[in-house]
RODO-2510 file (C-alpha; in nm, 4 decimals, decimal comma):
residues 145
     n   res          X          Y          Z
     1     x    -2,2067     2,6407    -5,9353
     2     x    -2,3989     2,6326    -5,5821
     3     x    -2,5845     2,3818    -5,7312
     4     x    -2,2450     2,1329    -5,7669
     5     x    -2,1217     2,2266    -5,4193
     6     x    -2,4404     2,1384    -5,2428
     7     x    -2,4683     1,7976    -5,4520
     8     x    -2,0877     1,7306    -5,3553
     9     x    -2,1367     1,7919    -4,9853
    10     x    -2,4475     1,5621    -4,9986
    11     x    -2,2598     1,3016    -5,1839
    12     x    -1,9375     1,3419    -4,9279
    13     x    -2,1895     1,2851    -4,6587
    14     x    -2,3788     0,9368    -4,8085
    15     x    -2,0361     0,8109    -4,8842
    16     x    -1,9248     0,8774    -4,5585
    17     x    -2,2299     0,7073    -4,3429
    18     x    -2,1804     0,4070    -4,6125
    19     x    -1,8559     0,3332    -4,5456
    20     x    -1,9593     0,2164    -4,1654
    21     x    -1,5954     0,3688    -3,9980
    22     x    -1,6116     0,5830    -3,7522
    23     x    -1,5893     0,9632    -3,8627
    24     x    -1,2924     1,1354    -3,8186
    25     x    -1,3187     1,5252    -3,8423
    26     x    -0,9490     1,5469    -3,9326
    27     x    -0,9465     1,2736    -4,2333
    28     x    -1,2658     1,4119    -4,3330
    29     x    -1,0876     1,7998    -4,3707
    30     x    -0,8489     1,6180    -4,5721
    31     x    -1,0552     1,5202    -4,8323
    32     x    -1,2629     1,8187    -4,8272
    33     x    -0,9776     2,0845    -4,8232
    34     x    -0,8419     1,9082    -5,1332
    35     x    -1,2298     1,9670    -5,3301
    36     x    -1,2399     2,3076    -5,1911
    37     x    -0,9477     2,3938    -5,3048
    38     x    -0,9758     2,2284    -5,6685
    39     x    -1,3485     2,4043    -5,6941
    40     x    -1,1700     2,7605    -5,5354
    41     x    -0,8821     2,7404    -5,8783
    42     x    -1,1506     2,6420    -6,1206
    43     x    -1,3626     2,9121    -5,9937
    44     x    -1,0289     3,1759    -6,0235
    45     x    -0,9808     3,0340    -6,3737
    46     x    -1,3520     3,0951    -6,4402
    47     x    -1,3169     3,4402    -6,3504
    48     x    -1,0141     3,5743    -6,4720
    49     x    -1,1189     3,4552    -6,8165
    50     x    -1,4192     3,6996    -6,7533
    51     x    -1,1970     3,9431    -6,6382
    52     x    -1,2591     4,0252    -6,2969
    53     x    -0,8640     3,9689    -6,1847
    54     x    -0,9201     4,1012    -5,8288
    55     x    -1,1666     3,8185    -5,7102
    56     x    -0,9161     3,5813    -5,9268
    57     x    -0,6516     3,6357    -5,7318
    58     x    -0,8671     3,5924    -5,3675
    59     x    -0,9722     3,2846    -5,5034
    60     x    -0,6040     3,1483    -5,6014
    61     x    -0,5097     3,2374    -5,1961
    62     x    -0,7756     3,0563    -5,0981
    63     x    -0,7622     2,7491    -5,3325
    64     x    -0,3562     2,7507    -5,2183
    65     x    -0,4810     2,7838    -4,8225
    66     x    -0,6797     2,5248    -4,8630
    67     x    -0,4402     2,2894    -5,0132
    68     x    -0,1779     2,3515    -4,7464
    69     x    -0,4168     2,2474    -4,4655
    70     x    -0,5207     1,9406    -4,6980
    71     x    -0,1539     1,8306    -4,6840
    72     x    -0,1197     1,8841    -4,2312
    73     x    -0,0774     1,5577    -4,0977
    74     x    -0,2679     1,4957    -3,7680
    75     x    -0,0251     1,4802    -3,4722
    76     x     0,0176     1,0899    -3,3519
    77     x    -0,1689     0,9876    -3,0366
    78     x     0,0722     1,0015    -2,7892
    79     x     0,1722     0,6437    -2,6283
    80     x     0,0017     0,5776    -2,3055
    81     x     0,2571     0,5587    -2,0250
    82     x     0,3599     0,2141    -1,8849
    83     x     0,1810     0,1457    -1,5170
    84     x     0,3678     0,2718    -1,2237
    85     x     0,6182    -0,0359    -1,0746
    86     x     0,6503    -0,0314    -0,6766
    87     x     0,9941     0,1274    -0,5790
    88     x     1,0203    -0,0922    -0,3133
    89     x     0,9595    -0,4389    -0,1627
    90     x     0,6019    -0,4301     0,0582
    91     x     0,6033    -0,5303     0,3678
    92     x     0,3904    -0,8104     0,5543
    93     x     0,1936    -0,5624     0,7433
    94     x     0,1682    -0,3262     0,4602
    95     x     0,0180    -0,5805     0,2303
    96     x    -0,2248    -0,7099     0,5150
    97     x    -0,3446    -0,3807     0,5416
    98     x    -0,4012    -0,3232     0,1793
    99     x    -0,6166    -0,5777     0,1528
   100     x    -0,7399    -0,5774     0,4820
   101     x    -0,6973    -0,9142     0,6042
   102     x    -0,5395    -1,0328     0,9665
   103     x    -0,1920    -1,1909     0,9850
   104     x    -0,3577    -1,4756     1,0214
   105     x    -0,5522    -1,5361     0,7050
   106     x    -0,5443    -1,8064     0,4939
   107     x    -0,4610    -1,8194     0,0674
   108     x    -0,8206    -1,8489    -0,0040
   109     x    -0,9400    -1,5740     0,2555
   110     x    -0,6126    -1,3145     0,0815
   111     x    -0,7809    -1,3920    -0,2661
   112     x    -1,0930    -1,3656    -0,1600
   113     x    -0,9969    -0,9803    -0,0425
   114     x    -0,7966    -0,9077    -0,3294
   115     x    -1,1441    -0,9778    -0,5780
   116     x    -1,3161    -0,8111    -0,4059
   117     x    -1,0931    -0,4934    -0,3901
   118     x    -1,0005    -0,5309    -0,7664
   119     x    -1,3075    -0,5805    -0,8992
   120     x    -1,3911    -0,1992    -0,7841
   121     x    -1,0003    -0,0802    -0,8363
   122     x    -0,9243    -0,2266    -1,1284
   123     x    -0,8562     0,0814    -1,4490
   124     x    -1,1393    -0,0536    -1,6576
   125     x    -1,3675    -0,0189    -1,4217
   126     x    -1,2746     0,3282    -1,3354
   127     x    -1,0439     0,2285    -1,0468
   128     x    -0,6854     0,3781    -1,1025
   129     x    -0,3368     0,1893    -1,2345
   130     x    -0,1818     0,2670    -0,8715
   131     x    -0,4622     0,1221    -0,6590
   132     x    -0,4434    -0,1760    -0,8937
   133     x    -0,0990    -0,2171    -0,8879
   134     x    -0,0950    -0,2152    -0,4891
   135     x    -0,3250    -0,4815    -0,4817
   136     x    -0,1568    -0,6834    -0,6719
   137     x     0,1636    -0,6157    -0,4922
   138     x     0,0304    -0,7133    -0,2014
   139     x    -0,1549    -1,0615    -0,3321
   140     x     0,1976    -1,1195    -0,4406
   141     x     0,3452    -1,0304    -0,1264
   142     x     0,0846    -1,2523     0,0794
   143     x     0,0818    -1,5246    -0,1340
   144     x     0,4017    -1,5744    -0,1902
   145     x     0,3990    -1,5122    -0,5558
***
């Protein structure tokens, strides 16, 4: 009998790095549970034909255990929140100092400021969604846009 588990485990585990998908502990239990608890009432049916009815019955609680936790769905990711939106309108002099150019700075010098500042801000480059919506705010705000 150890003989089958160990075989089934290896085969679970060749199956699984064939499949090329990324493993997932939780749809992995799934499938396992579900053997477990097939192997845990052929193994109570096994043994209450030989008459040991006490280990039969631990083994019918475990195969049903088993098969409850087989059915749990995983809880679904929860939806990332939507990127804060500025409460208000910016002002001239806040935008200028955002992106720290003087009131008297030209389109290309403003976007020339604003890549530079949200190349280093921006989220996927481990900046933050407020700092990047500022920026942008302000470009906006600057350039009229």
């Amino acid at each position: 009998m150890i003989y089958l588990a160990i075989g089934a485990a290896i085969l679970w585990f060749l199956v699984g790095l064939g499949r090329g998908k990324a493993w997932s502990p939780r749809r992995e239990w799934r499938f396992l549970s579900a053997g477990f608890a097939l192997a845990a009432f052929a193994a109570a049916a096994y043994v209450g034909i030989r008459g040991a009815w006490e280990i039969s019955i631990v083994l019918v609680i475990l195969g049903l255990w088993l098969v409850t936790t087989a059915r749990l769905n995983p809880a679904a990711p929860a939806a990332p929140s939507p990127p804060p939106q500025p409460s208000r309108e910016m002002s001239l002099k806040e935008a200028r100092s955002i992106l720290g150019v003087g009131p008297d700075a030209t389109p290309k010098e403003i976007k020339a400021a604003y890549n530079r500042l949200i190349r280093m801000a921006h989220p996927d480059k481990g900046g933050t969604t407020g700092l990047a919506t500022q920026l942008n705010a302000a470009r906006d705000r600057l350039l009229g846009g």
